[in-house]
Each structure stands twice: as C-alpha cells, then as structure tokens.
C-alpha positions as CSV (number, residue, x, y, z in Angstrom):
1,X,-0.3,-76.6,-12.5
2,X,2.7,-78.2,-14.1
3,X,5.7,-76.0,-13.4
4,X,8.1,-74.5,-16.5
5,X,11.6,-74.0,-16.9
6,X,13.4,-70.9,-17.6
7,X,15.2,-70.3,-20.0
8,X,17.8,-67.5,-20.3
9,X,18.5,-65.9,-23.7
10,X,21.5,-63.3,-23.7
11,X,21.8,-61.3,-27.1
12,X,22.5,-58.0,-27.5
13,X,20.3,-57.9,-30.8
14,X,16.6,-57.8,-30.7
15,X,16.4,-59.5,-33.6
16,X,18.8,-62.6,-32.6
17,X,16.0,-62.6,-29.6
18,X,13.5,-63.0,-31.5
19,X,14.8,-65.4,-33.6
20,X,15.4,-67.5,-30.6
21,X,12.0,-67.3,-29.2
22,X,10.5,-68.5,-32.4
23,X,12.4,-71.5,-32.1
24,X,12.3,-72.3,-28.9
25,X,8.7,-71.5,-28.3
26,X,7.6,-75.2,-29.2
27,X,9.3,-76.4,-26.1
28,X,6.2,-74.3,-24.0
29,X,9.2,-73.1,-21.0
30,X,9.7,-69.7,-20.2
31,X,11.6,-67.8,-22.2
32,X,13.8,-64.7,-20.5
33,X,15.3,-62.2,-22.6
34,X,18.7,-60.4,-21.4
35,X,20.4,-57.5,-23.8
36,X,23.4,-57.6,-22.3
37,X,26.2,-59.7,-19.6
38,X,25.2,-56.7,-16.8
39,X,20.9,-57.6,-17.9
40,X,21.5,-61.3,-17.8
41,X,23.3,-61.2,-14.2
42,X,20.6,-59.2,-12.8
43,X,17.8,-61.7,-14.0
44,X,20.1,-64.4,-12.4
45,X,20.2,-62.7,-9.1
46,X,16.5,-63.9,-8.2
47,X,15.5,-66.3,-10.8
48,X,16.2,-69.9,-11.3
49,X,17.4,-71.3,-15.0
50,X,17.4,-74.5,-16.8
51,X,20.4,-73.0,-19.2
52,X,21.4,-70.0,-20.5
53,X,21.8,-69.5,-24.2
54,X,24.6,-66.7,-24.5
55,X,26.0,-64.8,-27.3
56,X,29.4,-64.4,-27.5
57,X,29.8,-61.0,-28.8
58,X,28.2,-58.5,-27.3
59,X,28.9,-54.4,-26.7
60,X,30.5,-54.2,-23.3
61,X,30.3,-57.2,-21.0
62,X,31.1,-59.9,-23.5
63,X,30.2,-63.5,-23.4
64,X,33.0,-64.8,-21.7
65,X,33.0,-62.4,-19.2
66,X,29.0,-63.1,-18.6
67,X,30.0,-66.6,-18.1
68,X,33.4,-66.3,-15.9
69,X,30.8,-63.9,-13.5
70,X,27.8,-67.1,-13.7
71,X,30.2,-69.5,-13.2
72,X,31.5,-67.6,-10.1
73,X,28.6,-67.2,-8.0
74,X,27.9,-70.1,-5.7
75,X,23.9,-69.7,-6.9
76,X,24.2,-69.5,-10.6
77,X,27.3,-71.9,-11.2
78,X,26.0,-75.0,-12.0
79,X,23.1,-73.8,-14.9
80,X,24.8,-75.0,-18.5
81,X,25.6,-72.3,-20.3
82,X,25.3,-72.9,-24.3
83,X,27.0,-70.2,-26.3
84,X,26.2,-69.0,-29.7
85,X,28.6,-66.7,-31.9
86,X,28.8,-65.7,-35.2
87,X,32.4,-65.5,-35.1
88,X,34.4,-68.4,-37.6
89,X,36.5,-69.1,-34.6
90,X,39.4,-71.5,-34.5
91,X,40.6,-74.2,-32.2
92,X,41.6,-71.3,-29.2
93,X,38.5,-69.6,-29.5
94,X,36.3,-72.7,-29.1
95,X,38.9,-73.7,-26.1
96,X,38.2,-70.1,-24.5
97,X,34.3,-71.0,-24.8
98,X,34.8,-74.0,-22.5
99,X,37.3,-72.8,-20.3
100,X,34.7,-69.9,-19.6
101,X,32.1,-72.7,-18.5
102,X,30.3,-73.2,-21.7
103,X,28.7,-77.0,-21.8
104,X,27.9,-76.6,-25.8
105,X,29.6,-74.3,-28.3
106,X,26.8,-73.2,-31.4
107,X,28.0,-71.0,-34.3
108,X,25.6,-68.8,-36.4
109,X,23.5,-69.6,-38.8
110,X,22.4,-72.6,-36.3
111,X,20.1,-75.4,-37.3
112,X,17.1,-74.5,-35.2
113,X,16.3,-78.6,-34.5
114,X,19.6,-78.8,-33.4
115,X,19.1,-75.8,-30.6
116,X,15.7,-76.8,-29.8
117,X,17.0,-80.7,-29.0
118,X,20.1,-79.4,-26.9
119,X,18.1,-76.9,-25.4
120,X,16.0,-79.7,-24.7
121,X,17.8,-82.0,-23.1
122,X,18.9,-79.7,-20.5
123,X,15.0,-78.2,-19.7
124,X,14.2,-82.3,-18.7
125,X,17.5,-82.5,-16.5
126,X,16.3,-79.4,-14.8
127,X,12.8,-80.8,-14.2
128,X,14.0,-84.0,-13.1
129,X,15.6,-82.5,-10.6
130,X,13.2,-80.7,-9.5
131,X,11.0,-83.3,-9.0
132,X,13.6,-84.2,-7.3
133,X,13.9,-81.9,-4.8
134,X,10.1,-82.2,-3.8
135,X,10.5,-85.9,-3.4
136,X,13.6,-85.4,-1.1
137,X,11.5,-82.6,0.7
138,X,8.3,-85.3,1.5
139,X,11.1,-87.8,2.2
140,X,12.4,-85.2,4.8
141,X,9.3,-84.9,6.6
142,X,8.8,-88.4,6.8
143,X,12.2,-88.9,8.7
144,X,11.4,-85.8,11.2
145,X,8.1,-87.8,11.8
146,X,6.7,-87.6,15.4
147,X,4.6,-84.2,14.2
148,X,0.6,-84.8,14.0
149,X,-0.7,-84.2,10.8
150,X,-2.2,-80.6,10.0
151,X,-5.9,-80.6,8.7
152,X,-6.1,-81.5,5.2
153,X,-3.1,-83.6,5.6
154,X,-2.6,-87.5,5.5
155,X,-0.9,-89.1,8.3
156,X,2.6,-90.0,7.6
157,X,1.7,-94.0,6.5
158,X,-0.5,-92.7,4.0
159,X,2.1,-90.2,2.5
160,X,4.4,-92.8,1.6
161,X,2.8,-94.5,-1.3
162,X,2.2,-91.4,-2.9
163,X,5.8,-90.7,-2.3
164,X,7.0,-93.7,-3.7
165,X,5.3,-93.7,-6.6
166,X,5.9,-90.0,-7.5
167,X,9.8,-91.0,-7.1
168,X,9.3,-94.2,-9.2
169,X,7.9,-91.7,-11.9
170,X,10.5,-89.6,-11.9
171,X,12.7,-93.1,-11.8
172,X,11.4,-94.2,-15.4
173,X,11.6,-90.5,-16.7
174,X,15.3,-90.6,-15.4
175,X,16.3,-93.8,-16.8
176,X,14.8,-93.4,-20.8
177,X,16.5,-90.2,-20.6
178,X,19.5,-91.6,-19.7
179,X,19.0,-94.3,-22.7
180,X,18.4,-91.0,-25.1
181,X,22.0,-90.0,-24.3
182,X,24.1,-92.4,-24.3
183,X,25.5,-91.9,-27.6
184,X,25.5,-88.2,-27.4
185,X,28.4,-85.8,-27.4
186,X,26.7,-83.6,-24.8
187,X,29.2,-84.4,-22.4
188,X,27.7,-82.2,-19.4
189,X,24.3,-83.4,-20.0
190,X,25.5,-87.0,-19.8
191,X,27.5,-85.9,-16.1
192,X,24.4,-84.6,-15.3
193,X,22.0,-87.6,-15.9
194,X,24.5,-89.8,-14.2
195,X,24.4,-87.5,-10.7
196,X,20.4,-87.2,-11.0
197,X,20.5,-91.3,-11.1
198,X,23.0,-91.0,-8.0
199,X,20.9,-89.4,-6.0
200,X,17.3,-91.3,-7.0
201,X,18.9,-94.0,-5.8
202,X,19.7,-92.7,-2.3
203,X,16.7,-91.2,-2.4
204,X,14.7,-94.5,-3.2
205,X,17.0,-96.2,-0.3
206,X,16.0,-94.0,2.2
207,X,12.3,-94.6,1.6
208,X,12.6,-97.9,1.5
209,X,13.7,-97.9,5.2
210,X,10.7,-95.9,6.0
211,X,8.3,-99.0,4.4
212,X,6.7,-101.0,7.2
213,X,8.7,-103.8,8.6
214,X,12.4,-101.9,7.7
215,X,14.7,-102.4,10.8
216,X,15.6,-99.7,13.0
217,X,19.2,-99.5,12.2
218,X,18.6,-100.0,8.0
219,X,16.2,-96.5,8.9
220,X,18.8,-94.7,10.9
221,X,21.7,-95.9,8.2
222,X,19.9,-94.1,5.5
223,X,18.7,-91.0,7.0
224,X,22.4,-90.4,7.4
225,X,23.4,-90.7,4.1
C-alpha cells in the first residue's frame, strides 16, 4: 500500500476547514484538521506532516505564534508552513509571516488551483524523501553486512538490484521535479529539491561501492560520508 502525506490544516473556522478539504481532496493525502495553534501542536507532537496550511488569525494562539512554537521544536521545524489570512496586510505584515517561518504567504479569497499546486509541490518533496529514507535504510544494511539473511529474505547480492533500481526511480522523480521548478517563486521548495538531489547522489555513491568489483577503499570512503 502506497503510503500518504499529511497534511495539516489550522483554522479556527469550520467552515474555512471545509473549504480546504474540498480542495485539497483531489490530491488523495490525508488531510488533518486543527481548530486552533494549542490543537495543531498537539497533532504535531506524534504525527509526521508534509506542510502545514495555517490561518493567520485565530482566537487565542495566533498564527504567528503557532509557527514561532513549530519552528522551535527540533521535530517539527523543518515541515513548510503556508499561511492563509484574510487580513489586506501590508509590506510588515507579510515580513512578519516569513520571519515567523512561513515558506508561502496566501491571502483570502485564494484561487483553489493555486493552493492545490503549492500544496502540491511540497506533498512530492515529502514523498521523495521518504523514499528516501527507505533507500538509505536498505543501503544501511547493506554496509553492516556480515548478518545471514532471515527467512523470507534475499541474501545481501540479491538486495542490491532492487535497491538500485528503487533509488534510480526515485532519481527520475527527483530530477523532472526539479525541471517543474525551476522557474518558480517557491523559493523553499526550490532549497528543498536541491538538498533531496544532494543527498541521492551520496546515496547513489555509496551503492555504487557496494556493486561487485568496487575496491575496498572506494567502499570504506563512502560508507563514511
């Protein structure tokens, strides 16, 4: 089963909630709903997000409080926060918004194609990287090596094509998605692209030292790094 992404909407109005579950449904992730800063940092205490959509006005907690507390905690600091305010704000208040942590800055009524493509963009960073994150962890047990294979599982020769070709996938996906922004404003999503590349290609040099025939000291280089 093909994981999905969380996504975290913050709005203190049911109705705002709902509005952003219609549009955002067509994406198939999971959708979270927080009424408030104080819900919204509770869900982010054991769940893991793709981005937060947060509205800037709320009763209480405000936005930029909600995001000063995200961007805080060594867990939650690095999901992109997009908020979303009513509020015909000027140069300051839009400064505030990024200076709080915000990676995109929406005002009310929004174009829902707009929201759903940013939205977007930041659910295939998150899978990307997840993807990932298993590769690495195969890769990992490939360079502990020296454990006989469980029952079920394929000895550690026959792992690695299946490993390389899962990270050559993720590779391509990485690459056209790179392409799709390179003419975007989306500053952060563009940082975050360029790191994911980064580390596919330490990830894909590593590997390649495992392949039969890689010397000894090209292997031991790039389990270091």
């Amino acid at each position: 089963m093909v994981q999905k992404a969380k996504i975290l909407l913050v709005d203190d109005r049911p109705e705002n909630l709902l509005a952003l579950e219609a549009i955002l449904s067509a994406l198939d992730q999971t959708l979270v709903r927080a009424s408030s800063g104080e819900e919204a940092l509770k869900a982010l205490l054991t769940d893991d997000f793709a981005v937060i959509l947060l509205d800037v006005q709320m009763p209480g907690m405000d936005g930029f409080e909600t995001a000063a507390h995200i961007k805080r905690r060594e867990r939650t600091r690095d999901i992109p926060i997009i908020f979303l305010t009513a509020i015909n704000h000027g140069p300051h208040h839009t400064f505030r918004g990024y200076a709080a942590g915000a990676v995109d800055y929406i005002s009310k009524p929004f174009d829902p194609w707009v929201l759903r493509a940013k939205v977007s963009v930041f659910v295939d960073l998150y899978m990307k990287n997840v993807q990932l994150r298993e590769q690495a962890g195969l890769l990992r047990r490939e360079l502990e090596g020296g454990r006989p294979p469980a029952h079920g599982e394929r000895g550690s020769r026959g792992l690695l094509p299946e490993l390389s070709a899962r990270l050559a996938a993720v590779e391509e996906q990485a690459e056209a998605l790179s392409k799709e922004l390179e003419d975007s404003s989306m500053s952060a999503a563009v940082a975050t692209a360029a790191h994911l590349e980064r580390k596919l290609t330490g990830l894909r040099r590593a590997l390649d030292a495992l392949e039969p025939g890689a010397d000894a000291p090209a292997r031991a280089e790039s389990s270091q790094g």
